[in-house]
DSSP file (Angstrom, degrees, kcal/mol; ACC not computed):
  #  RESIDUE AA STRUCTURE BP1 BP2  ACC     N-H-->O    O-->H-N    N-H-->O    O-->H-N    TCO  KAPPA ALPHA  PHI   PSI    X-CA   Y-CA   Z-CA
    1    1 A X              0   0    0      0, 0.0     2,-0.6     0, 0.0     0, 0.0   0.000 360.0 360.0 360.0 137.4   -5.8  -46.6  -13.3
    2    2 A X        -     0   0    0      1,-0.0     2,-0.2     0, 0.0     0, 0.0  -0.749 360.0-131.9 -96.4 126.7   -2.8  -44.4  -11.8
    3    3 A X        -     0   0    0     -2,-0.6     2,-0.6     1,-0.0    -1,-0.0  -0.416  13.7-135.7 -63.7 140.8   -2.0  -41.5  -13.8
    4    4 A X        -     0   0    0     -2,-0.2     2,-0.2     2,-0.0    -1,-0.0  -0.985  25.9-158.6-132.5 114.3    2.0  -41.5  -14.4
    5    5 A X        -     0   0    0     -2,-0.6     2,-0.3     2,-0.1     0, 0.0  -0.459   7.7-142.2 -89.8 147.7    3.0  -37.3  -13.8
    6    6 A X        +     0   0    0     -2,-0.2     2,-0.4     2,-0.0    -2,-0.0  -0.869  41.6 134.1-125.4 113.8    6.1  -36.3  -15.3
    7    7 A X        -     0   0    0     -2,-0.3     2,-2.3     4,-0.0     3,-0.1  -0.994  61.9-105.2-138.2 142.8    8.0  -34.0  -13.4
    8    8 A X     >  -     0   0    0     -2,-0.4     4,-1.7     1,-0.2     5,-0.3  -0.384  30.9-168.4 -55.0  90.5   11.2  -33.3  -12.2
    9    9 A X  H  > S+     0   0    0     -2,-2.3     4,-1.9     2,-0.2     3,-0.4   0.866  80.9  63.4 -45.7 -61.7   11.0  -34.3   -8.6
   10   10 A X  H >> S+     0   0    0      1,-0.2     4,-3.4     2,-0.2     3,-1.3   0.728 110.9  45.2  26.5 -97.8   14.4  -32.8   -7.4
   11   11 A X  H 3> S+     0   0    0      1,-0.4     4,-1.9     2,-0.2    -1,-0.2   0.740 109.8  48.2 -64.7 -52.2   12.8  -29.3   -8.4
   12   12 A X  H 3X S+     0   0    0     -4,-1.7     4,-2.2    -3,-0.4    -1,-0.4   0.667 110.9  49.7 -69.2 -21.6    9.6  -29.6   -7.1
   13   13 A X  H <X S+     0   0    0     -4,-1.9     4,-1.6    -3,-1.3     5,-0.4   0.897 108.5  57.2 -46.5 -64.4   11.0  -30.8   -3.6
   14   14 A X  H  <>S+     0   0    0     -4,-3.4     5,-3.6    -5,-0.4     6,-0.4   0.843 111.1  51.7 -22.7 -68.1   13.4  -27.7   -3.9
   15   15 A X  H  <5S+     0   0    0     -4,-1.9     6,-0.4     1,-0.3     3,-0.4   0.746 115.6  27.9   0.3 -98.6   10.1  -25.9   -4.2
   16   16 A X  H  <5S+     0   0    0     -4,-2.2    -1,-0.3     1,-0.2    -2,-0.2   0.127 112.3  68.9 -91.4  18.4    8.0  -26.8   -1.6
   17   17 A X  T  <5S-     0   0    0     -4,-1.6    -2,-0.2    -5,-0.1    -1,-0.2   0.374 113.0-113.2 -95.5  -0.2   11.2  -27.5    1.0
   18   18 A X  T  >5S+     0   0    0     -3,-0.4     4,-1.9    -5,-0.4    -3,-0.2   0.609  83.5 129.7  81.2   2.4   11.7  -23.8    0.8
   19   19 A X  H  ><S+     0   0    0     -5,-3.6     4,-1.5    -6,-0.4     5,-0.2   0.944  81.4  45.0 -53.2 -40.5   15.2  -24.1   -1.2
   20   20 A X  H >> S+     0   0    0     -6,-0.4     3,-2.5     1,-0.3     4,-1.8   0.984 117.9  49.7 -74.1 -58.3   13.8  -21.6   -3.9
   21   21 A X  H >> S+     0   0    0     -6,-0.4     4,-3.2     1,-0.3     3,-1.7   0.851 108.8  47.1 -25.5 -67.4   12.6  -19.6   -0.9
   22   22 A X  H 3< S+     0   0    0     -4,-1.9    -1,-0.3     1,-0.4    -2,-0.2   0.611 110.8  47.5 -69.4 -33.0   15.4  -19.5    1.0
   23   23 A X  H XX S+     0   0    0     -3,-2.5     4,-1.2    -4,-1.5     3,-0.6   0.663 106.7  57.2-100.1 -13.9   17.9  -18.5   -1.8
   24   24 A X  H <X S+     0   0    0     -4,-1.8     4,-1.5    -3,-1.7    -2,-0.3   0.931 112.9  57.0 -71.2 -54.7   15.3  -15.4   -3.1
   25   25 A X  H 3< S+     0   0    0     -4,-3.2     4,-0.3     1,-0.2    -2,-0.2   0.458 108.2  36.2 -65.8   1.2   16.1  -14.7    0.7
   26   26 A X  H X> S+     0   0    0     -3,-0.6     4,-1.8    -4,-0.2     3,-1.0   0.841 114.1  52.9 -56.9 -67.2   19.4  -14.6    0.6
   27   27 A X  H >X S+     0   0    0     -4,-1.2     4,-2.2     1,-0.2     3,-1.1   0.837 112.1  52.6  -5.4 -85.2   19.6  -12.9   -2.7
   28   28 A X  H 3X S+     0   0    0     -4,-1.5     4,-1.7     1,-0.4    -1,-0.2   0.412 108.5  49.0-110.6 -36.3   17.1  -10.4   -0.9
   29   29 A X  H <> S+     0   0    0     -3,-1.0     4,-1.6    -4,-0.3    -1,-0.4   0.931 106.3  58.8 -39.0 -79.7   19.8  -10.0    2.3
   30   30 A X  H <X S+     0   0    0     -4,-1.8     4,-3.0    -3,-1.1    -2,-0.3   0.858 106.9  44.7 -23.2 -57.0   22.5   -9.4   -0.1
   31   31 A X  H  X S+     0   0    0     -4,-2.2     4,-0.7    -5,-0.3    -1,-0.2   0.963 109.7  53.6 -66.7 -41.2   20.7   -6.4   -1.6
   32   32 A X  H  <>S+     0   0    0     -4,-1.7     5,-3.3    -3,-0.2     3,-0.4   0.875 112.9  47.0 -60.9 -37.3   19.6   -4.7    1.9
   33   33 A X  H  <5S+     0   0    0     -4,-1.6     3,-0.4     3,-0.3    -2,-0.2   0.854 108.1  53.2 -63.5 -43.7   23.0   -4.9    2.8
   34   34 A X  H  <5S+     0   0    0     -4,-3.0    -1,-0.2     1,-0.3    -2,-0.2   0.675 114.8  42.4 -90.9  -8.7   24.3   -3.4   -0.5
   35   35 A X  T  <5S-     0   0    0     -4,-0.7    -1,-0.3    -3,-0.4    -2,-0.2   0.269 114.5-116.9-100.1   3.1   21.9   -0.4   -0.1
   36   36 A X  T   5 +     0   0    0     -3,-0.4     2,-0.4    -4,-0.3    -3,-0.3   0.996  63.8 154.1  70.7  61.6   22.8   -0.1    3.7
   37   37 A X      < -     0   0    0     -5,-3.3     2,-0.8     2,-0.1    -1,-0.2  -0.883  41.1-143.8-113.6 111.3   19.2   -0.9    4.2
   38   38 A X        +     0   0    0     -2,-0.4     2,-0.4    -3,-0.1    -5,-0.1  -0.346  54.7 123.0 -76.0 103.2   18.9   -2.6    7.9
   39   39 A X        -     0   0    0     -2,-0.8     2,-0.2   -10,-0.2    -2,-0.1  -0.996  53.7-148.2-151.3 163.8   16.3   -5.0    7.1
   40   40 A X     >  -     0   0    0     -2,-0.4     4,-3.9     1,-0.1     5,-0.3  -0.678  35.2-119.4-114.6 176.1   15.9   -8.9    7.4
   41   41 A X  H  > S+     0   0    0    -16,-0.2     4,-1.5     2,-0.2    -1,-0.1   0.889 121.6  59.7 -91.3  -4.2   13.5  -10.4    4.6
   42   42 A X  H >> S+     0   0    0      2,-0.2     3,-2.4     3,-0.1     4,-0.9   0.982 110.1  52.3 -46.4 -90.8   11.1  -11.7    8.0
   43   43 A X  H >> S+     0   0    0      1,-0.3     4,-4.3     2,-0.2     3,-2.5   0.781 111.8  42.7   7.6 -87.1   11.2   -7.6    8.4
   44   44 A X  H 3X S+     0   0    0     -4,-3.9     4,-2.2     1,-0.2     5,-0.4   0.881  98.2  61.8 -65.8 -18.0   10.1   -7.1    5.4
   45   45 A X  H << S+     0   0    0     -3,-2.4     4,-0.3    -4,-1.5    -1,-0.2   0.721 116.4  39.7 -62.7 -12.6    7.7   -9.4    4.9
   46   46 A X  H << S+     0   0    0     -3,-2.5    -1,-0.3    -4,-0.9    -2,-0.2   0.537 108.5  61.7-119.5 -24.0    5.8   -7.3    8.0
   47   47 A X  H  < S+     0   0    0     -4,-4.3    -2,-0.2    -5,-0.3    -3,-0.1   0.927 100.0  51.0 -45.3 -51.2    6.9   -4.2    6.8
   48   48 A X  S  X S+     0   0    0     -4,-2.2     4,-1.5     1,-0.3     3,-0.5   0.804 115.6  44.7 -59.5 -40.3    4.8   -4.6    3.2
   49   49 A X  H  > S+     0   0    0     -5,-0.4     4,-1.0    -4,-0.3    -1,-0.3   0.677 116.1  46.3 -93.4  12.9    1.5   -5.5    5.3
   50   50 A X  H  4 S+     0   0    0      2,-0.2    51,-0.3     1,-0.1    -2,-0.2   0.312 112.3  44.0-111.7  16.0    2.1   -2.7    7.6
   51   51 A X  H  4 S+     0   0    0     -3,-0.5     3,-0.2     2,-0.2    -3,-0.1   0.553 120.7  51.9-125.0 -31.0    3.0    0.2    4.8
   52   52 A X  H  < S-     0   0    0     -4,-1.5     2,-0.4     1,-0.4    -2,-0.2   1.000 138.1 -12.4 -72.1 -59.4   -0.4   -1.7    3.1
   53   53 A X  S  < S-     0   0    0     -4,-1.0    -1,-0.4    -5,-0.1     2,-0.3  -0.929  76.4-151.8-140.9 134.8   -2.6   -1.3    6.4
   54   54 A X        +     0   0    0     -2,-0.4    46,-0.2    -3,-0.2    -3,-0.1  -0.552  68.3  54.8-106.0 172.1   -1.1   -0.3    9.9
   55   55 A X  S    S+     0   0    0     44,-1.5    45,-0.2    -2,-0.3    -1,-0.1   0.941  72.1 163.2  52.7  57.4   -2.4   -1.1   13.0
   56   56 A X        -     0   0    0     43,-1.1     2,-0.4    -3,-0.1     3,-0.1   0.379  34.2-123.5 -64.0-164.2   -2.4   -4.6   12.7
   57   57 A X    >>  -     0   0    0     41,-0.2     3,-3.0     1,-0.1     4,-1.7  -0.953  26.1-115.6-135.0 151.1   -2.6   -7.4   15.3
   58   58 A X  H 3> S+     0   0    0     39,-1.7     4,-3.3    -2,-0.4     5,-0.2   0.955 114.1  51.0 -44.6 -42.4    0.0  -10.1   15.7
   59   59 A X  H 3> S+     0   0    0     38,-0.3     4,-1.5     1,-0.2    -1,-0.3   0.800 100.8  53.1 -72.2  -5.6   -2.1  -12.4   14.9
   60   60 A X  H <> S+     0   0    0     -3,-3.0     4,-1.1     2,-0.2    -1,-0.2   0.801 111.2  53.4 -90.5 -27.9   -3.3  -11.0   11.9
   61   61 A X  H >X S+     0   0    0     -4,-1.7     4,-1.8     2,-0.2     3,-1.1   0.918 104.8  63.7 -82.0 -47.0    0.9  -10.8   11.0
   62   62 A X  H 3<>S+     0   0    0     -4,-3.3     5,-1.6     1,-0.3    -1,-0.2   0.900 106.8  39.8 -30.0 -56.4    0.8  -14.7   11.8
   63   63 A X  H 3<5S+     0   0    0     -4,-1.5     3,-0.4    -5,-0.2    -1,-0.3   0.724 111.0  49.1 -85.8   2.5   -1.2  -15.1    9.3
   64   64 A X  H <<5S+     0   0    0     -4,-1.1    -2,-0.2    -3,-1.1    -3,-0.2   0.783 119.8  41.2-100.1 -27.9    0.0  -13.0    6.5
   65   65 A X  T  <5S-     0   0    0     -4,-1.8    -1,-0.3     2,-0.2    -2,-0.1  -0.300 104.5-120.7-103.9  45.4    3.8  -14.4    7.1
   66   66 A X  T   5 +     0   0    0     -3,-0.4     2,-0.3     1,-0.1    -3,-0.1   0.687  69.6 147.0  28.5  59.7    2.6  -18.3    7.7
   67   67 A X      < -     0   0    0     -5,-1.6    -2,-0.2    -6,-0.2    -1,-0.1  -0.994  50.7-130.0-134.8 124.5    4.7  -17.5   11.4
   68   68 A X     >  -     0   0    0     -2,-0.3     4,-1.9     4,-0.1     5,-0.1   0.002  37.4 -98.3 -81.0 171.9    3.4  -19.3   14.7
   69   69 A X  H  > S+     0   0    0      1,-0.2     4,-6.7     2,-0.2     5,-0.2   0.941 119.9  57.8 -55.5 -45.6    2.9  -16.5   17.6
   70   70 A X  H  > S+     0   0    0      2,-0.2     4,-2.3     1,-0.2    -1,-0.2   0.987 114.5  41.9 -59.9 -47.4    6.0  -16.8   19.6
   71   71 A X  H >> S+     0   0    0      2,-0.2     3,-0.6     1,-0.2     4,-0.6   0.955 114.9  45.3 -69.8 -40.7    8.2  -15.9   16.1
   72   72 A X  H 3X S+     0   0    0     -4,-1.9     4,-2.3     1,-0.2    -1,-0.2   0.985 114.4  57.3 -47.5 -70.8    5.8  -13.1   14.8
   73   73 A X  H 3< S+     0   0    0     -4,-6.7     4,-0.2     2,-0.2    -2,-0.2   0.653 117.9  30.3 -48.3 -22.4    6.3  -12.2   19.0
   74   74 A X  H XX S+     0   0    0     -4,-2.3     3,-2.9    -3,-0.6     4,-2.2   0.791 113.2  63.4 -81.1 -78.3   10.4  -12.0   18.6
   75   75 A X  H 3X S+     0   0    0     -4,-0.6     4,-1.4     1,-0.3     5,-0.3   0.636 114.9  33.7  16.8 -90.3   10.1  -10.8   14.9
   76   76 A X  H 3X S+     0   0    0     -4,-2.3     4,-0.7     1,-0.3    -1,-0.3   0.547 109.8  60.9 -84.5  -3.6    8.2   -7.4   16.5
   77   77 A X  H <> S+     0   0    0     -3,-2.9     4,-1.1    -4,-0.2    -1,-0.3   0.735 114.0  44.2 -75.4 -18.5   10.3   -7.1   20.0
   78   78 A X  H  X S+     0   0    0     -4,-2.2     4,-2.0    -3,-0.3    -2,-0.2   0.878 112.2  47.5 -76.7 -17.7   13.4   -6.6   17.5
   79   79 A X  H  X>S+     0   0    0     -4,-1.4     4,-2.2    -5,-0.3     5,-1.7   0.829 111.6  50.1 -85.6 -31.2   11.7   -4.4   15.3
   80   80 A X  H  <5S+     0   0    0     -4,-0.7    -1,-0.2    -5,-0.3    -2,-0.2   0.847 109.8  53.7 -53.6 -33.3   10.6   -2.5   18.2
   81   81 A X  H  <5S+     0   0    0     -4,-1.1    -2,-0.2     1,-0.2    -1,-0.2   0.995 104.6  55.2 -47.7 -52.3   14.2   -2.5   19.4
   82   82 A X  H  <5S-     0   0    0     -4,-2.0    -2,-0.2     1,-0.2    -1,-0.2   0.879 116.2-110.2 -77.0 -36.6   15.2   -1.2   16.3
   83   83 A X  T  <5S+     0   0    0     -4,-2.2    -3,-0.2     2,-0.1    -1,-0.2   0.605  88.2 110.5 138.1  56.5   13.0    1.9   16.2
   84   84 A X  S   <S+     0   0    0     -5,-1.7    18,-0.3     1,-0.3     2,-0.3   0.463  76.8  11.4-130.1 -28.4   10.6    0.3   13.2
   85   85 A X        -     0   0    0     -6,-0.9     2,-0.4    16,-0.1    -1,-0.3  -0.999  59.6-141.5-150.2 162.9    7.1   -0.5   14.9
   86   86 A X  E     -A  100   0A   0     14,-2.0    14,-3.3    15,-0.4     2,-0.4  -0.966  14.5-136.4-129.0 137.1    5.0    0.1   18.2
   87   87 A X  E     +A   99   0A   0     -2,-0.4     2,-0.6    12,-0.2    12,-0.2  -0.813  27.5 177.7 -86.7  98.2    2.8   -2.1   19.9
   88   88 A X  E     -A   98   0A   0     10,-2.0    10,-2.6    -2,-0.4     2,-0.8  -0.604  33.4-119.4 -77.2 122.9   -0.9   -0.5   21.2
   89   89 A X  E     -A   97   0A   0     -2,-0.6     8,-0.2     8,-0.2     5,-0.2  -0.660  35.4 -95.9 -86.3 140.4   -3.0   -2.1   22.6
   90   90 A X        -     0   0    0      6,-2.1   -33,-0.0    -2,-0.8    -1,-0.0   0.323  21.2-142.5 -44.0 162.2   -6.6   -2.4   20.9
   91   91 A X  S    S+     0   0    0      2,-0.1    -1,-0.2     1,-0.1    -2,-0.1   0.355  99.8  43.3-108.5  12.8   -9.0    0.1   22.2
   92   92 A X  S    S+     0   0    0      4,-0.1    -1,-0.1     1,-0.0    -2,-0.1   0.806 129.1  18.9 -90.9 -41.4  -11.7   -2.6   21.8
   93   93 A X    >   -     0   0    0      3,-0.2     2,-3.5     0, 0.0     3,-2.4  -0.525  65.7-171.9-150.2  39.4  -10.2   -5.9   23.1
   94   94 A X  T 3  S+     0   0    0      1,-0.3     3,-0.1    -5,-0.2    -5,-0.0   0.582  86.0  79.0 -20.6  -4.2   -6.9   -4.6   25.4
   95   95 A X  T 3  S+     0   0    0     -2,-3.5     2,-0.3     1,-0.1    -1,-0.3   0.859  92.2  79.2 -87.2 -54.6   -6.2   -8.6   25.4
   96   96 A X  S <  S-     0   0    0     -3,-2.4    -6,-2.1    -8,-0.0     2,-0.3  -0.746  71.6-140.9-110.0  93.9   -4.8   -7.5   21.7
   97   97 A X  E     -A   89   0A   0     -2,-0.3   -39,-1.7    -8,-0.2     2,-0.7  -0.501   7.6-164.7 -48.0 111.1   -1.8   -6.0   20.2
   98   98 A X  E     -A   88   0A   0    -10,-2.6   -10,-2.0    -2,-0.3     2,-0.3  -0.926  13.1-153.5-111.4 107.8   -2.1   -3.5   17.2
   99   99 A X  E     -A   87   0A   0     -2,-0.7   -44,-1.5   -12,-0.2   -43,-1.1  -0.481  20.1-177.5 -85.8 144.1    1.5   -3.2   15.6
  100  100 A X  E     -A   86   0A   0    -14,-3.3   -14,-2.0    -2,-0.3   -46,-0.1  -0.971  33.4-103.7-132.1 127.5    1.7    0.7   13.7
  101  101 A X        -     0   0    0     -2,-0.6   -15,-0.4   -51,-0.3     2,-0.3   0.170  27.2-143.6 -13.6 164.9    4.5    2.0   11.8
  102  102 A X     >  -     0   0    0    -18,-0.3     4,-0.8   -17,-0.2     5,-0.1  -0.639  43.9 -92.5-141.0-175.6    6.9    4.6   13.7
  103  103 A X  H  > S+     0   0    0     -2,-0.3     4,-3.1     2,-0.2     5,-0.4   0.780 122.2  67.4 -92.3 -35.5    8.2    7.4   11.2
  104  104 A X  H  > S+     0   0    0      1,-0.2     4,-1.3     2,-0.1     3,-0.2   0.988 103.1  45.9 -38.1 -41.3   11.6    5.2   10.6
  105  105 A X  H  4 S+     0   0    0      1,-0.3    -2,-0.2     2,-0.2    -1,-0.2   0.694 115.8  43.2 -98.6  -8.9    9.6    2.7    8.9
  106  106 A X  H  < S+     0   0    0     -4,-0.8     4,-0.4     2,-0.2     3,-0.3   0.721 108.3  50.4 -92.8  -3.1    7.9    4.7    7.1
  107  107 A X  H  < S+     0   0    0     -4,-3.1     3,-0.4     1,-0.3     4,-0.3   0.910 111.7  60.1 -80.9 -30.5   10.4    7.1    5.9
  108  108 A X  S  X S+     0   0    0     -4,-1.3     4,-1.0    -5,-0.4     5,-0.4   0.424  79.9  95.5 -61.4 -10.3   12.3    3.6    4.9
  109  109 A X  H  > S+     0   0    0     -3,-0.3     4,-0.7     2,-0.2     3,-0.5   0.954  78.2  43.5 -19.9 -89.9    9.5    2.7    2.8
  110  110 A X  H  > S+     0   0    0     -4,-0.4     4,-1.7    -3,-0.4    -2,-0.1   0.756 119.5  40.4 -38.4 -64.7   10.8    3.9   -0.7
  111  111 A X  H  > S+     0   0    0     -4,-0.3     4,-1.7     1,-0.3    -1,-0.3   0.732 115.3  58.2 -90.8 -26.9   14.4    2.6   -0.5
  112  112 A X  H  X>S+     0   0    0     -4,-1.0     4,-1.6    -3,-0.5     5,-0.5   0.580 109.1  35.8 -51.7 -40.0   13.0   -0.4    1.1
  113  113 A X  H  X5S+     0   0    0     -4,-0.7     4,-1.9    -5,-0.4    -2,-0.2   0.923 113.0  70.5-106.3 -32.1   10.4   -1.7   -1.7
  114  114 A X  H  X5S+     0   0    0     -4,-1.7     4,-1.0     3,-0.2    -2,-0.3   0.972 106.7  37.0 -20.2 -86.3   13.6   -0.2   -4.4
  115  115 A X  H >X5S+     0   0    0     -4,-1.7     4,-1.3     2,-0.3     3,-0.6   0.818 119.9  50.1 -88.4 -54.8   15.7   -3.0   -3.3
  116  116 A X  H >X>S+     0   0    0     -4,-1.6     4,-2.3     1,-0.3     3,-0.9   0.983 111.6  43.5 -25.8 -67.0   12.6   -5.6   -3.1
  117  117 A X  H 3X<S+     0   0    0     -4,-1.9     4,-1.2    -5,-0.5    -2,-0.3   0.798 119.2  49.8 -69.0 -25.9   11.2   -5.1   -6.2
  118  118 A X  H <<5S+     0   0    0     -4,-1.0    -1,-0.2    -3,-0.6    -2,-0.2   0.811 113.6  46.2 -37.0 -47.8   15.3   -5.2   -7.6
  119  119 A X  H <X5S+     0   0    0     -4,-1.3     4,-1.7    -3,-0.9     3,-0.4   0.716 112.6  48.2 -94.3 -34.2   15.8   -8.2   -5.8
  120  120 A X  H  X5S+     0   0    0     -4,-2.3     4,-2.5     1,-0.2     5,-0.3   0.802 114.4  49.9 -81.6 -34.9   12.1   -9.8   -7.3
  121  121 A X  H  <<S+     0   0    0     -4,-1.2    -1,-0.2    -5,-0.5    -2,-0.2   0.548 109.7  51.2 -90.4   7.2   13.2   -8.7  -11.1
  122  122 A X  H  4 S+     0   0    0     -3,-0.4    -2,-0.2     2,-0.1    -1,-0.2   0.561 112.3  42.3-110.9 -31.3   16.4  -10.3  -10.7
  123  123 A X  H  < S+     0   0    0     -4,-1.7    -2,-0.2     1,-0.1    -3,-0.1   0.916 119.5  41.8 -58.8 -43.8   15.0  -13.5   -9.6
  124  124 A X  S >< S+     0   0    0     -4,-2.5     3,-0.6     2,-0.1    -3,-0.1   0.890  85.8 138.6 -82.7 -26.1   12.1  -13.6  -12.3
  125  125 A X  T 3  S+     0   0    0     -5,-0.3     3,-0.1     1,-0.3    -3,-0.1   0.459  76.3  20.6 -23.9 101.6   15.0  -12.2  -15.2
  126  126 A X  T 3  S+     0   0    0      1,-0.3     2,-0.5     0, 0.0    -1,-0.3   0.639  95.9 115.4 114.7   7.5   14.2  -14.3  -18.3
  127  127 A X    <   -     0   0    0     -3,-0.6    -1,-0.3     3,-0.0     2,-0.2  -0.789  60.8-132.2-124.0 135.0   10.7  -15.3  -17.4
  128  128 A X    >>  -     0   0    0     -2,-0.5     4,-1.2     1,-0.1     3,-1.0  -0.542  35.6 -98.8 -76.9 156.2    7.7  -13.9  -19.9
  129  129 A X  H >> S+     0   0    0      1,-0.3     4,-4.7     2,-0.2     3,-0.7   0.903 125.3  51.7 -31.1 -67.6    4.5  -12.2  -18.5
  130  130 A X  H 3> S+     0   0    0      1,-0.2     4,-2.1     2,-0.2     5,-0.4   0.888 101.8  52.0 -37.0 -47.4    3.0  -16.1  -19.2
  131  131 A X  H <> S+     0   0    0     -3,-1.0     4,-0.6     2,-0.2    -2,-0.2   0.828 111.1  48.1 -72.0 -32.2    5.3  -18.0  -17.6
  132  132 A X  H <X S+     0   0    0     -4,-1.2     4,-2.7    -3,-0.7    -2,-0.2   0.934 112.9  51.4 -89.7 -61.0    4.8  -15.8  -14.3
  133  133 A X  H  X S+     0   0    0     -4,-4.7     4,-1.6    -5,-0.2     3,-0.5   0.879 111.2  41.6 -16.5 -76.9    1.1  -16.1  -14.7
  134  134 A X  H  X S+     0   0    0     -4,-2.1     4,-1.8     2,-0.2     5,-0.2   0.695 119.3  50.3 -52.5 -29.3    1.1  -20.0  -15.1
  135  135 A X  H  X S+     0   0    0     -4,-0.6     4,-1.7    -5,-0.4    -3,-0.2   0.942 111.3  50.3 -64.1 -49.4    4.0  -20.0  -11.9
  136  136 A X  H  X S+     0   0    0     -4,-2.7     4,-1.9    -3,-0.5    -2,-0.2   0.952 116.7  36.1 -71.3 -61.5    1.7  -17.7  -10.0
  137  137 A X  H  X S+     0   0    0     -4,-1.6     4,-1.8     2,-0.2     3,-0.3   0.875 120.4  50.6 -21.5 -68.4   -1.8  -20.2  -10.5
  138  138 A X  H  X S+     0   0    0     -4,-1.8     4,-2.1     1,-0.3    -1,-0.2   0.808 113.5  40.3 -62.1 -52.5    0.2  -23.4  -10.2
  139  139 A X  H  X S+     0   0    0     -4,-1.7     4,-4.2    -5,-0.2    -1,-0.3   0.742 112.8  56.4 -34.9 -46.4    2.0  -22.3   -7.0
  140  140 A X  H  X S+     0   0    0     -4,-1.9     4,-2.1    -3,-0.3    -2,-0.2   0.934 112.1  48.7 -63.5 -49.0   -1.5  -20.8   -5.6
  141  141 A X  H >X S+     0   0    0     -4,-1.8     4,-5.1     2,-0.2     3,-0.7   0.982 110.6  45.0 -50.5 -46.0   -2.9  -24.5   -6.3
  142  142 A X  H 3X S+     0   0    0     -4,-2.1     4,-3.6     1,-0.3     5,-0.3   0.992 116.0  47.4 -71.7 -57.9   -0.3  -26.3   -4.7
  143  143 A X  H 3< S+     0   0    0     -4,-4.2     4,-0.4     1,-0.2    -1,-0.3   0.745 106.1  58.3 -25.3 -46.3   -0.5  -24.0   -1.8
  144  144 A X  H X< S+     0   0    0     -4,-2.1     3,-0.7    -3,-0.7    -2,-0.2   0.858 112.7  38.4 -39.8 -81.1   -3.9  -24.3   -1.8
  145  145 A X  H 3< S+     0   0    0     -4,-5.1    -2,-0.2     1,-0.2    -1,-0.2   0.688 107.8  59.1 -65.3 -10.5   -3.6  -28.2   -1.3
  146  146 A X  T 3< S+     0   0    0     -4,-3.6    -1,-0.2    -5,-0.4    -2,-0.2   0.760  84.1 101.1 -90.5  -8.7   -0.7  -28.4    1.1
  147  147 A X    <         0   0    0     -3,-0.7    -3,-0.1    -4,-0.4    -4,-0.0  -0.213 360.0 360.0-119.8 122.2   -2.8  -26.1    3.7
  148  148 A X              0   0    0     -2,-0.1    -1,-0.1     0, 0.0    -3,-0.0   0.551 360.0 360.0 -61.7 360.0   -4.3  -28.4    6.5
């Protein structure tokens, strides 16, 4: 017997097509800009695991931003441009890129994770401690099941 879901489809499309995404990244654009902070939200998204743990490898930034090599590999020659990370190569496996912080990115930290975390409480405005919980699970699932 088929089980009959009620959901707004629309919204859940929105969802997982990356609309929701895509406008928190705008949003998120808007804000770097309005604190004169030069950062793109790709940027950040490789700034936050590299202020958690430095000395990464690309691939390991492949998988923490769901970004195939060659974009994680433009991604970090602009950030290199810009004076925000260096690539070493491993002293185990020379085959292997380990991206580190430079002293911009970290002195950019603070004002940097300011304007995230602004940008995150102005998306979630209106939603209770529950509601972000149950968002967080549901999301995790579905993630969870779209993953090949």
């Amino acid at each position: 017997m088929e089980e009959k879901l009620h959901y707004d489809v629309q919204l859940i499309f929105a969802i997982m097509s990356g609309r929701v995404s895509a406008a928190l990244n705008k949003k998120l654009s808007r804000n770097f800009t309005a604190y004169n902070v030069a950062l793109t939200p790709d940027q950040w998204m490789v700034l936050l695991h590299l202020w958690r743990q430095d000395g990464v490898s690309q691939q390991e930034l492949c998988r923490v931003t769901s970004r195939d090599k060659p974009a994680i590999t433009r991604l970090i020659d602009g950030m290199e441009e810009q004076g925000l990370v260096q690539r070493w190569p491993s002293a185990r496996d020379r085959r292997v890129n380990l991206v580190h912080l430079t002293d911009k990115a970290r002195e950019l930290e603070g004002k940097a994770r300011f304007v995230g975390y602004k940008t995150l409480k102005e998306a979630l405005r209106g939603l209770s401690q529950e509601e972000l919980k149950t968002a967080q699970n549901v999301l995790r699932r579905v993630f969870s099941n779209s993953k090949d």
